[in-house]
N, C-alpha and C positions, 0 to 999 in steps of 0.2 A: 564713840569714835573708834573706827576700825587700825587699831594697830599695827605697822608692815610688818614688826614679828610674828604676825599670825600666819605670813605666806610660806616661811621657811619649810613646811613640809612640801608642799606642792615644786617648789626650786630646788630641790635635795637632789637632784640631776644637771643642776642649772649651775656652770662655775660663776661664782660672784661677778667675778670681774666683765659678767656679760650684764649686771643689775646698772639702769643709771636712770636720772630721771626723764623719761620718754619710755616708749613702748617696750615691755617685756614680755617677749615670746616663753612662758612658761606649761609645761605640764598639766595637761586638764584633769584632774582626777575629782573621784566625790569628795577627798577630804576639802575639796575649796567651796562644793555647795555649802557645807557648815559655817564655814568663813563671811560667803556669803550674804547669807542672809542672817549673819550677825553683827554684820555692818551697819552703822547708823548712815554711813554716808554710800551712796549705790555709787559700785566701780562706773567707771567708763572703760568703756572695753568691746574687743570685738574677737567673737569664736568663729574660726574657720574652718568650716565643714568640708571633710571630704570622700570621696566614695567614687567608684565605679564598676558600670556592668561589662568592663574587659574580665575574662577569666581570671581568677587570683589561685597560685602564684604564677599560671603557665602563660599569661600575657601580661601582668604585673605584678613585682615582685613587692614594691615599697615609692613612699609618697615622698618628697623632699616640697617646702616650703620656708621661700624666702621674701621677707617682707623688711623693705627699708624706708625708713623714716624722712622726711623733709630735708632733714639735713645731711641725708644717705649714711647714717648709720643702718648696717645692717645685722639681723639674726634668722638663726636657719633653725626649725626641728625637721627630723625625720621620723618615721615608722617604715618596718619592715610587716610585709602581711604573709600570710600565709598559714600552713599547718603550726599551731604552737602557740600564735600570736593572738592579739586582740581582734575578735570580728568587725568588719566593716558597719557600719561606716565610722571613721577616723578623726579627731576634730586636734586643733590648736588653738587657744588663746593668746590675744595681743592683749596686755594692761596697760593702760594710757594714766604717765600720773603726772607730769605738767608737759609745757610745751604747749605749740599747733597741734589743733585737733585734727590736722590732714595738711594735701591730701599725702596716703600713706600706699605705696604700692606695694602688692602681693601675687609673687610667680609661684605656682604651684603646679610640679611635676610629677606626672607617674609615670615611675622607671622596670624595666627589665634588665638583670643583669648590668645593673647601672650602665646603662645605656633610655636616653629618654622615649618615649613611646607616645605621650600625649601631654601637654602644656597649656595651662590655664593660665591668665592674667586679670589683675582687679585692680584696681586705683579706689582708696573708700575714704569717708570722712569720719571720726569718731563721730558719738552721739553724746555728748554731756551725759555725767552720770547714770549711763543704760550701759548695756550690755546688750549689742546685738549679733545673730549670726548670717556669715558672707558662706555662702553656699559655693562650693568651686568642685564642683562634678568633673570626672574625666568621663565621655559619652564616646562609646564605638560610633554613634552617628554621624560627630566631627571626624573621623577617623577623615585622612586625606582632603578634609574640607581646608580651603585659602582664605584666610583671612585677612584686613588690613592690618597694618600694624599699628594701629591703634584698635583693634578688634579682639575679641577672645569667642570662640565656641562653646555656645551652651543650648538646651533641647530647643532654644529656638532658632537655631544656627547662628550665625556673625552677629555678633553684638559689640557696643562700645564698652571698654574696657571699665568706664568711669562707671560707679554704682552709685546709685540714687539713695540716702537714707531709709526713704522708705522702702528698696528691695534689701533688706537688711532687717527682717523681725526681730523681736525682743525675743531672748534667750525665754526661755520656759522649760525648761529642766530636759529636755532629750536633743538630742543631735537628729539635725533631720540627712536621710539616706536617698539611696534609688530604689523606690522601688520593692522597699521590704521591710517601710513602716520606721521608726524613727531608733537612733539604737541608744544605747545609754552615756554615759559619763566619760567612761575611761577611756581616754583617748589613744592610748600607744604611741604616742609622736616621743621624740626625743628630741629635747632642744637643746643647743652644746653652740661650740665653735666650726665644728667638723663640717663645713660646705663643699667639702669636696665629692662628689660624686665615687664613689665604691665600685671599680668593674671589675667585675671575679677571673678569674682567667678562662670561666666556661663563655663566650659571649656571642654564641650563635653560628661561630663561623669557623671554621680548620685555622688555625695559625698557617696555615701556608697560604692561603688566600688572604687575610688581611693584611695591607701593607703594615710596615712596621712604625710609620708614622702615626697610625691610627693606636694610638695609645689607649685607649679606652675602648677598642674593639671596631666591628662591623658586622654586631649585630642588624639584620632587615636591608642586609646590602650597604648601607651608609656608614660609610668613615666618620668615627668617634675622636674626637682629640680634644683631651684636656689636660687645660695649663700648661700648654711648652714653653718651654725658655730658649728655644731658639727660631731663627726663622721656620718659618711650615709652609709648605706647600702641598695641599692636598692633592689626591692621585685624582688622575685620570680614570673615567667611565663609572664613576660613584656617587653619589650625594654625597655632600662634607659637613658637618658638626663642630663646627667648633666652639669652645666654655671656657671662657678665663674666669676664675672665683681665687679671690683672695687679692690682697694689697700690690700692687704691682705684678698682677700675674700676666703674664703674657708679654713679656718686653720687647719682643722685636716681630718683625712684620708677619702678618697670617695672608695669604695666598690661599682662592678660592680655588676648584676645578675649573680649566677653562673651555672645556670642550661642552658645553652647553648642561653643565649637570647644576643642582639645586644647592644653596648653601647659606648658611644660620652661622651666624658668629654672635655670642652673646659674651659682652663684658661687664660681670658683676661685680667687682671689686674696684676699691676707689686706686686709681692710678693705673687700672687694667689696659690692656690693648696700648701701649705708651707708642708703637708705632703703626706705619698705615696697612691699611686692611685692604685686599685689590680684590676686587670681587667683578674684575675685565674678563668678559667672554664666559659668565656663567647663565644659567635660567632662570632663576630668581635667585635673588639674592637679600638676607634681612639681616642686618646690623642691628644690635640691640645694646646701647650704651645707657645701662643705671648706676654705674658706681661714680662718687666724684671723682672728677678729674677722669674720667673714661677716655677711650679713644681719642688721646692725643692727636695722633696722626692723622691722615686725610681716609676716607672711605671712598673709597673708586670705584663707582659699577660701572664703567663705560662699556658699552656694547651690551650690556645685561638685558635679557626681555623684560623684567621687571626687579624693580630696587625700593626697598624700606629701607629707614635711617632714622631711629630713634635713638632719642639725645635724652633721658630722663633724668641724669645725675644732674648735680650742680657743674658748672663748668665742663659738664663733658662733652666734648666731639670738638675741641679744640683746633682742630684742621678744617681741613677745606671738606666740603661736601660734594666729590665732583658725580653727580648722580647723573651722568650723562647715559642713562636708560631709555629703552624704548616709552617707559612708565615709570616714574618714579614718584616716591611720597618722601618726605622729609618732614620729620616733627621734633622741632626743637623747646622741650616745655619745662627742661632742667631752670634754673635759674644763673644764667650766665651761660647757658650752653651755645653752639655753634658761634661761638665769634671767629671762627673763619669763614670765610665768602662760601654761598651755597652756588654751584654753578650747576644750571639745567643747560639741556638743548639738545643737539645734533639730531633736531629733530622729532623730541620725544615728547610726552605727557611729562607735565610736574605741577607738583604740589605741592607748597614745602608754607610749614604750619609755626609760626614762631609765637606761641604763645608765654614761654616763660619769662619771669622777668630779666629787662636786659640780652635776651637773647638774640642769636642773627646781627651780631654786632657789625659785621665786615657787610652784610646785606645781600641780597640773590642777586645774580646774572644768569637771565635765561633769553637771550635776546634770539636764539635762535631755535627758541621751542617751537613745535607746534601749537602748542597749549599751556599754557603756565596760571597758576593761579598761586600767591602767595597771603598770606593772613598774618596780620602783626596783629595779636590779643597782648601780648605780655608788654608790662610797665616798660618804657624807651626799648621796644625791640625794633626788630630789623633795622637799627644804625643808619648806614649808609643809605637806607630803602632800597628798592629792587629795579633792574635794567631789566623790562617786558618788553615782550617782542611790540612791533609796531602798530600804534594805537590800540594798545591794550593797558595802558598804564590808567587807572581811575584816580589817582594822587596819592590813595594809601596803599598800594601795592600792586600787582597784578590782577585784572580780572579775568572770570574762565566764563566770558559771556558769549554769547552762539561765535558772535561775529568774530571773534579771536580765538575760537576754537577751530583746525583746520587739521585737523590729524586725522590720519586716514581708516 
């Protein structure tokens, strides 16, 4: 029987107080092949590979990886690359030691000048006593490619987020790369507490051209802001960024650009985004709530050409969904998420996906969509049921059949 005293070198980076029983984000080195396969009982576990053909360090400096558990606890490693450091390709291990085997999701960034550059997303299931690895490339190809937001970019363009077991090989002693063969053991990640994002004060841009609200820069033209603690309103004629990470970060309301520019608000930490997000009058707009208890408040795209709204934590997205978009998707797969009412229409596409359980409590109104389709998957979701536009109601939700589809 394999001992947990035997991991303490491999977590000799790792503060205890991140050890609990469910997944732990530790340090891949060789001294855990030894350990390994002096197990009688094979880990369950999963290695996440990563690697890309952007230039290193002068279009990516370092990796951030963060994976949170069913019950949204989360943990982050990072690696810096560059001259000095560990060569690519970069890997991290999750150890799974009770608990749900899944499902477990993993965002995995490569940053510049901490400033994000390209974003990977994975949804996976442990495998019983194996050890597999989840492959999360960052690829120049996806560079600018749109994806859903249930989608992640990989060499085969937009894909579903969720991983199949079987795209998940059994570990075999090398980390596989891009493109230049498989590399070895040592991973360089660092796993800690530290989810904050690092932006150096070089970030691409003159300090007299980045607004002062763009805390974290404007590196690639796009307004960077993380963590504020006060209202924000991003500028005008920019793309906008915004990252809440940590236990209540973000408390009061985030204001997108409203002159037609693009904007990402992602709330990672449980109690994040506590008030509403207005994303009125921008181009696209993605809301991304995974921490529990996430975006309290309401998410507002009205007038938006296109709106995401992803609900992944437990209870998160506790307000209204008013995705009053030209195009909108709404995916509520948290357990308890969107119990307030999802409102589509003024004419637009909507989609709104209530898979988790108990989810969609308060229930969709889209009576004046174009197009609405709604899906109740998850245990007593969508509550009240859904108000479709006319003769488009099938008894469980909306259908997006030819004849109810009328948008232009």
């Amino acid at each position: 029987m394999c001992e947990r005293t035997h991991l303490t070198p491999m977590l000799a980076d790792v503060p205890p107080r991140l050890l609990y029983d469910g997944p732990v984000i530790r340090l891949l080195v060789a001294t855990m092949l030894f350990f390994l396969a002096a197990c009688s009982t094979p880990r369950t576990e999963v290695i996440i590979a990563l690697d890309t053909d952007f230039d290193v360090p002068a279009e990516v400096d370092s990796f951030v990886v963060t994976v949170t558990a069913p019950d949204a606890r989360t943990q982050v490693a990072r690696a810096t690359l560059g001259p000095g450091e560990s060569p690519l390709p970069r890997a991290t291990g999750v150890l799974h030691t009770t608990g749900p085997l899944g499902p477990f999701t993993a965002v995995a960034e490569a940053l510049l000048g901490g400033t994000v550059v390209a974003t990977r997303r994975a949804r996976f299931t442990f495998v019983a006593e194996q050890t597999r690895v989840l492959e999360m490339h960052f690829l120049r190809s996806c560079q600018g490619v749109s994806c859903g937001a249930e989608e992640s970019c990989d060499a085969s363009g937009c894909r579903s987020v969720d991983i199949d077991p079987m795209e998940m090989p059994p570990y075999g002693g090398t980390i596989p790369g891009i493109g230049r063969g498989d590399g070895g053991v040592d991973s360089g990640m660092d796993g800690g507490p530290d989810v904050g994002v690092d932006a150096g004060p070089d970030v691409g841009v003159d300090a007299g051209e980045c607004p002062a609200v763009c805390n974290a820069g404007c590196a690639g033209g796009q307004c960077q802001v993380l963590d504020p603690t006060t209202d924000v309103r991003c500028p005008s004629g920019m793309p906008c960024r915004i990252r809440c990470e940590g236990d209540g970060a973000c408390p009061e309301r985030l204001h997108c650009p409203e002159d037609g520019q693009p904007c990402t608000v992602t709330c990672v930490g449980p109690n994040s985004c506590a008030r509403a997000t207005d994303c009125e009058g921008a181009s696209t707009c993605d809301v991304t709530c995974t921490g529990a208890d996430s975006c309290a408040g309401s998410n507002n795209c009205k007038d938006a050409a296109s709106c995401n709204i992803t609900c992944d934590g437990p209870a998160a997205c506790a307000g209204k969904a008013q995705c009053r978009a030209s195009d909108c998707t709404v995916l509520c797969s948290g357990e308890g998420s969107c119990v307030g009412a999802n409102e589509c229409g003024l004419g637009g596409r909507c989609a709104v996906t209530c898979s988790g359980d108990r989810s969609c409590a308060a229930g969709t109104t889209c009576p004046d969509a174009c197009a609405c389709s709604v899906t109740c998957g998850g245990a007593m979701s969508c509550g009240t049921g859904a108000m479709c536009p006319a003769g488009c109601d099938d008894g469980a939700g909306c259908t997006s059949a030819m004849s109810c589809d009328t948008c232009p």
